[in-house]
C-alpha positions in Angstrom: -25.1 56.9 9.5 -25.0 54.4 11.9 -22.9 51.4 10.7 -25.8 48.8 11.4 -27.5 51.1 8.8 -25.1 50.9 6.2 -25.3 48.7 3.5 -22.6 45.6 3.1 -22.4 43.3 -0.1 -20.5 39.8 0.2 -17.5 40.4 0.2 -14.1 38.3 -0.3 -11.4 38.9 2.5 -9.0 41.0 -0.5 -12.2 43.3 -0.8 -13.0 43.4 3.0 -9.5 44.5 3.8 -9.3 47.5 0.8 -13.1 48.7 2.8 -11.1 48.7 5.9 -8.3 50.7 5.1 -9.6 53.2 2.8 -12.7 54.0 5.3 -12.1 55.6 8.8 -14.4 52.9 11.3 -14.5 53.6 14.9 -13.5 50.8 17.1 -17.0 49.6 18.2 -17.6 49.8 14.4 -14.9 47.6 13.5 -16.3 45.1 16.0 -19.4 45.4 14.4 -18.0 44.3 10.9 -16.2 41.5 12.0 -18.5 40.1 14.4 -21.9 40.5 12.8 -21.7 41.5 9.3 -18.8 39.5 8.0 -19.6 36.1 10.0 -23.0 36.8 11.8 -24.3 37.7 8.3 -22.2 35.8 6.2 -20.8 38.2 4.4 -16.6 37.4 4.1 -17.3 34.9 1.3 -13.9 33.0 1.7 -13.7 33.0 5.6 -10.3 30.3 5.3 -8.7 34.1 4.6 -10.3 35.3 8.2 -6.5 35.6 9.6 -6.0 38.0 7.0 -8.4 40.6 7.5 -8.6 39.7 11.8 -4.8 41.0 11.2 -5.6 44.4 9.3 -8.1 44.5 11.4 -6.6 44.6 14.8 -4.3 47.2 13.1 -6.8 49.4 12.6 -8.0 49.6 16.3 -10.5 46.5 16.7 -10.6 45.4 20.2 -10.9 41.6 20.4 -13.1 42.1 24.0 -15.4 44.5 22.6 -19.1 43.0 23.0 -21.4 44.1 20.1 -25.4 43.5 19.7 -26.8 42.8 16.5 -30.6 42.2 15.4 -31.7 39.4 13.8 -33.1 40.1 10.5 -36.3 37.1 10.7 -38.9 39.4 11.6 -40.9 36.3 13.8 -37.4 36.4 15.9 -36.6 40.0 16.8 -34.0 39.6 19.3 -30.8 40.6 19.9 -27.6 38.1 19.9 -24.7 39.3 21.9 -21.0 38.7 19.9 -17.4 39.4 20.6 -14.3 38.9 18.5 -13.0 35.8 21.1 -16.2 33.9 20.4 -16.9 34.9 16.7 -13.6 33.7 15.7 -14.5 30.6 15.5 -18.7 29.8 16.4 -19.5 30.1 12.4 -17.1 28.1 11.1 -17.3 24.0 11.4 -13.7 23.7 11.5 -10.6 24.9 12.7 -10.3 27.9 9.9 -10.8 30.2 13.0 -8.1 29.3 15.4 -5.3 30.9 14.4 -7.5 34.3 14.1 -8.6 33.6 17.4 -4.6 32.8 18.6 -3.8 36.3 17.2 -6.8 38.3 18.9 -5.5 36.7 22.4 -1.9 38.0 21.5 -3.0 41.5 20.7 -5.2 41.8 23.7 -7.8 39.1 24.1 -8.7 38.6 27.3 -10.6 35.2 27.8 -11.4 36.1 31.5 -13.0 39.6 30.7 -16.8 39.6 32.6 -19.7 40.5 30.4 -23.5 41.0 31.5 -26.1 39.4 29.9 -29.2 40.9 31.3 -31.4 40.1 28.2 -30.8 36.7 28.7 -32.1 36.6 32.1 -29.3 38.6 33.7 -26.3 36.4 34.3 -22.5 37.5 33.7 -19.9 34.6 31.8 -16.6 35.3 30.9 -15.2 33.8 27.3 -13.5 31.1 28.6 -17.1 29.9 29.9 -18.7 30.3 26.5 -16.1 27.6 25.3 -16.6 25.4 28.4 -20.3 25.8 27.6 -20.0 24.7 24.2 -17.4 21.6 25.2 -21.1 20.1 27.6 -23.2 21.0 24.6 -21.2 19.4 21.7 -19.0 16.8 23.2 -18.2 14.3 22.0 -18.4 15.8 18.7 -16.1 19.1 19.4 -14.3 19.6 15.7 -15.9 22.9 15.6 -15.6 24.2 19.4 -12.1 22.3 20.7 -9.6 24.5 19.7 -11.6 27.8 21.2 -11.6 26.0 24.4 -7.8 25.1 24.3 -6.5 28.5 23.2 -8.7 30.1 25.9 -7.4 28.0 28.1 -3.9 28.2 26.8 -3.5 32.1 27.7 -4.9 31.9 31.1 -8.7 31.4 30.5 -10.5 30.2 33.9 -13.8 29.9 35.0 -15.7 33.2 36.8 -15.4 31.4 40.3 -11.5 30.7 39.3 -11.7 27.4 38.2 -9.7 25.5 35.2 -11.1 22.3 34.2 -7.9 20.6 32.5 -5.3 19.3 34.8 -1.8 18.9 33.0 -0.9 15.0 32.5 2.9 15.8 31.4 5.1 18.0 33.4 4.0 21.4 30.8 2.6 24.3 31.8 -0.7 24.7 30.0 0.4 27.2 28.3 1.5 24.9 25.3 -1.2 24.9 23.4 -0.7 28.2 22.2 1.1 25.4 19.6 -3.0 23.9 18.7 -2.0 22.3 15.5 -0.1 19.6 17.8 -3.0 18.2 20.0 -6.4 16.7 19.5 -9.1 15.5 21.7 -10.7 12.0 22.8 -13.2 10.8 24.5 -13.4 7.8 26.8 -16.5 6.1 28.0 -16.7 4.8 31.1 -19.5 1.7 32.6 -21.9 4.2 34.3 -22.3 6.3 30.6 -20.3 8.9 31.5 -17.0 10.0 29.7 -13.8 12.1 30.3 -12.0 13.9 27.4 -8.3 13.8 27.1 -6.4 16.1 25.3 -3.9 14.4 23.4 -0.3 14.7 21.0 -1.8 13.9 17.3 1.6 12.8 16.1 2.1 10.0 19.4 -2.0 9.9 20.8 0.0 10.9 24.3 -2.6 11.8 26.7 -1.1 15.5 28.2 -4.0 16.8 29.9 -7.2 15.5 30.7 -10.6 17.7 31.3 -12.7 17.7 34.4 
């Protein structure tokens, strides 16, 4: 049966984790699961235990740069949406529950510069560092829910396609610090001509130690 097929209740992250292990998934079907039917389709029902099954998961042959399609169910939008462990971390969730999944994934292989084509979408190729820096133009100021994908991706060598990293280091650090996330924040600041430049800063001192471009 092919997993897109197969039926999948709601499931808490204790009950996704006993499916898992007592059920022999492929790879690409593990991506599946954790991409579009546990967050796509809402089906982990407690996703603040996401690090729990992303864990088990890995261990079980995921690969965090596997890109999966799924369908979407509305029948007036038949399309298909493009996912991949790096980006699914943490795109359904409106906080930071995601980020440490997301720190594991790049630890246990994650590549944030890995190229994928998009042809359905008018055949262009992005990386998943981009899909963050993306996100950062379409939600800043307001990035509670995107910041910390972005800093990560950015933490363990995520750069543009052409090569390019937007945050310059402020403090002499390599960028690799925040692999720590939990320590830094963002802010904006506004400038006369309406534009505005977004610091990452210390939360416990409001340091500035890198500042985007």
């Amino acid at each position: 049966m092919n997993i897109r097929d197969r039926h999948f209740d709601p499931m808490s992250s204790e009950e996704w984790i006993r499916c898992i292990s007592s059920n022999e998934f492929s790879p690409e079907e593990l991506c599946w699961i954790y991409c579009c039917a546990m967050q796509g389709r809402g089906l982990l029902t407690d996703p603040e235990n996401l690090f729990a099954v992303t864990k088990v998961m890995l261990e079980h042959g995921m690969d965090p740069n596997q890109l999966v399609t799924d369908e979407l169910p509305d029948e007036d939008m038949k399309e298909n949406v493009y996912d991949i462990p790096l980006i699914s971390a943490t795109r359904y969730w409106k906080d930071s529950s995601g980020a440490e999944s997301l720190k594991l994934l790049l630890e246990h292989g994650g590549n944030p510069n890995t190229l994928y084509s998009f042809e359905a979408y008018g055949d262009f190729d992005e990386n998943v560092f981009e899909f963050y820096v993306f996100d950062e133009y379409v939600n800043g100021p307001d990035l509670d829910d995107v910041f910390y994908g972005l800093l990560l991706c950015a933490a363990y060598g995520g750069r543009n396609t052409n090569g390019y990293n937007p945050f310059e280091m402020l403090i002499e650090a390599p960028i690799s610090i925040f692999k720590d996330y939990d320590r830094y924040w963002y802010e904006y600041e506004e400038h006369e001509n309406h534009s505005s430049t977004m610091y990452v800063i210390e939360k416990k001192t409001g340091r500035r130690v890198a500042v985007y471009h």
